[in-house]
C-alpha positions as semicolon CSV with decimal commas, in nm:
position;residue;x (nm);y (nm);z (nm)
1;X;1,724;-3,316;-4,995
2;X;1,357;-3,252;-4,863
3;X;1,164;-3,503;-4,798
4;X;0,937;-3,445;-5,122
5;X;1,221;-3,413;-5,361
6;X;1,303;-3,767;-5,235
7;X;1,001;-3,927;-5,313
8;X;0,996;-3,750;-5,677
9;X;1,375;-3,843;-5,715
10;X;1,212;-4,267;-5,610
11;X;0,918;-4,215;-5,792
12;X;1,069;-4,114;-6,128
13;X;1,367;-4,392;-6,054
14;X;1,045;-4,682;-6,019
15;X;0,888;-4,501;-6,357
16;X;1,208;-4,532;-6,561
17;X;1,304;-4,873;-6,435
18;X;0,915;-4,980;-6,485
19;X;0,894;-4,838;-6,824
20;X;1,193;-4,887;-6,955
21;X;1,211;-5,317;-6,940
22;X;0,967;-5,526;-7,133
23;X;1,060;-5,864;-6,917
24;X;1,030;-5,727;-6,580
25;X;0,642;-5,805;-6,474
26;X;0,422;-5,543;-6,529
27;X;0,295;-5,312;-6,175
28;X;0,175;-4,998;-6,207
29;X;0,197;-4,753;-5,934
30;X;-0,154;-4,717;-5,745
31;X;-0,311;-4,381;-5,695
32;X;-0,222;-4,398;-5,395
33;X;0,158;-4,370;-5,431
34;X;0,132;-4,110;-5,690
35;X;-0,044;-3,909;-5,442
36;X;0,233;-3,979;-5,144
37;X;0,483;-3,919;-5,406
38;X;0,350;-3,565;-5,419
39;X;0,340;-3,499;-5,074
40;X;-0,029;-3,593;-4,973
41;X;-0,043;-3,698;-4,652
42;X;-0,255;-4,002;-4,579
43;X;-0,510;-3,936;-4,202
44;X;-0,652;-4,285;-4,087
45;X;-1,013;-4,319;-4,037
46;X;-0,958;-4,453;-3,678
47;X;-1,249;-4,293;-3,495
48;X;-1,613;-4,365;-3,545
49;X;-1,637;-3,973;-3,611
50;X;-1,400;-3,997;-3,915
51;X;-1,540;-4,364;-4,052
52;X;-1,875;-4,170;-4,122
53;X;-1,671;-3,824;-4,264
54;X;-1,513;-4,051;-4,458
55;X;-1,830;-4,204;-4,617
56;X;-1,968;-3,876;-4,721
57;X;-1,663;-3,787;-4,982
58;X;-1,738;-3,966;-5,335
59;X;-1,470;-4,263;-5,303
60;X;-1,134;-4,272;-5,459
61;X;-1,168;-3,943;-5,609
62;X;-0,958;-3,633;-5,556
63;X;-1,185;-3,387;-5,517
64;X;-1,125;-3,017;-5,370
65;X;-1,244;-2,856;-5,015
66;X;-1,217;-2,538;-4,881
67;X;-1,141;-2,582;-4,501
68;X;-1,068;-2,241;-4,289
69;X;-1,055;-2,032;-4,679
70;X;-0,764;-2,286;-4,802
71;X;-0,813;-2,483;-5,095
72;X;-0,728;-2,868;-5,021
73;X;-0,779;-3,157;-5,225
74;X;-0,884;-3,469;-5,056
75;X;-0,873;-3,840;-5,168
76;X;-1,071;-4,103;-4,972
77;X;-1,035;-4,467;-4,955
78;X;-1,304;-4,596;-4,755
79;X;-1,260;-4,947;-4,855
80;X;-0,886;-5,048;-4,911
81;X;-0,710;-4,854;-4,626
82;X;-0,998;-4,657;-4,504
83;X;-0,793;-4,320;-4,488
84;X;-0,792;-4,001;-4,647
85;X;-0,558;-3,853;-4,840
86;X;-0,494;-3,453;-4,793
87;X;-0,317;-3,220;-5,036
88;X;-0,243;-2,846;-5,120
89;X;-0,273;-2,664;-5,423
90;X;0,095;-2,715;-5,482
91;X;0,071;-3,053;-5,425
92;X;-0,205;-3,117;-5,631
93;X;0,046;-2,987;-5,894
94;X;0,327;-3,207;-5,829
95;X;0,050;-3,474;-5,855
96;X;-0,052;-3,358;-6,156
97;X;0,316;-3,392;-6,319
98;X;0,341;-3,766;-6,140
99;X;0,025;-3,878;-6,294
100;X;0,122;-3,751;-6,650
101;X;0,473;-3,935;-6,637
102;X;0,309;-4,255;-6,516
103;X;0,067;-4,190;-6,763
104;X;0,374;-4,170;-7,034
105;X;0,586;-4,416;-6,852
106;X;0,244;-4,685;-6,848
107;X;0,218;-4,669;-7,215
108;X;0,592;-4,691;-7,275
109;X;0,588;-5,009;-7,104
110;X;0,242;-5,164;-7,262
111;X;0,428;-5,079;-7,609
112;X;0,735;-5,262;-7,515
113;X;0,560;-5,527;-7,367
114;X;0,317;-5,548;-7,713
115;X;0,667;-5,519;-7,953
116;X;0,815;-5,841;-7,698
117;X;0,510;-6,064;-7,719
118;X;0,466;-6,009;-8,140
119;X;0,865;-6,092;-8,134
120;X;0,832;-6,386;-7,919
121;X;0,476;-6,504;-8,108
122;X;0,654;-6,516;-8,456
123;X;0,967;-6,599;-8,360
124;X;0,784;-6,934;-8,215
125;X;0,707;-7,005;-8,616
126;X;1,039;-6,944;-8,722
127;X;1,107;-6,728;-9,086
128;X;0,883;-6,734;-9,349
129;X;0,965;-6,746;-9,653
130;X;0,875;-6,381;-9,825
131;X;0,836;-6,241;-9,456
């Protein structure tokens, strides 16, 4: 199994388990992961040189860039881990699809979560009669 397919086969596994379980505590997967997930790969900031690239990209944004007539799209964290995320078209893709099922799986959760806490607010007050 490549090494991509294996973090979409994780990724989907967290987004079921996640979405799927009103008592487990609610975490949402970061940007961050969603891009690994897809196969971004994340470049430190660890020279002076790349600290100030880094501050010129709009922050925690994936944006595109043309470097050498390739299309990459590029996701920088100047604060939290101060890295860069890089990623091809077809990555971008497959990022695309990861966002839209935590997107799905996000919601799924919030509704079971909602459905749970009106259960557990009138079940506090016991039956009503006519209710």
């Amino acid at each position: 199994m490549s090494s991509q397919r294996g973090r979409m086969v994780v990724l989907v596994a967290m987004l079921v388990a996640i979405g799927g379980c009103a008592t487990v505590e609610q975490r949402t997967l970061g940007t961050e992961e969603v891009l690994s997930a897809a196969g971004f790969q994340m470049k430190l900031a660890d020279t002076p040189e790349r600290l100030t690239s880094l501050d010129t990209l709009p922050p925690r944004t994936l944006v595109p860039q043309t470097r050498d007539g390739e299309v990459y799209y590029v996701y920088a964290d100047p604060k939290a881990c101060r890295c860069l995320y890089v990623g091809t078209e077809a990555q971008y893709q497959q990022y695309q699809r990861l966002a839209l099922q935590k997107e799905l799986a996000d919601k799924q959760l919030r509704a079971a979560q909602d459905n749970w806490n009106a259960a557990a607010t009138w079940g506090a007050w016991g039956g009503w009669p006519g209710f």
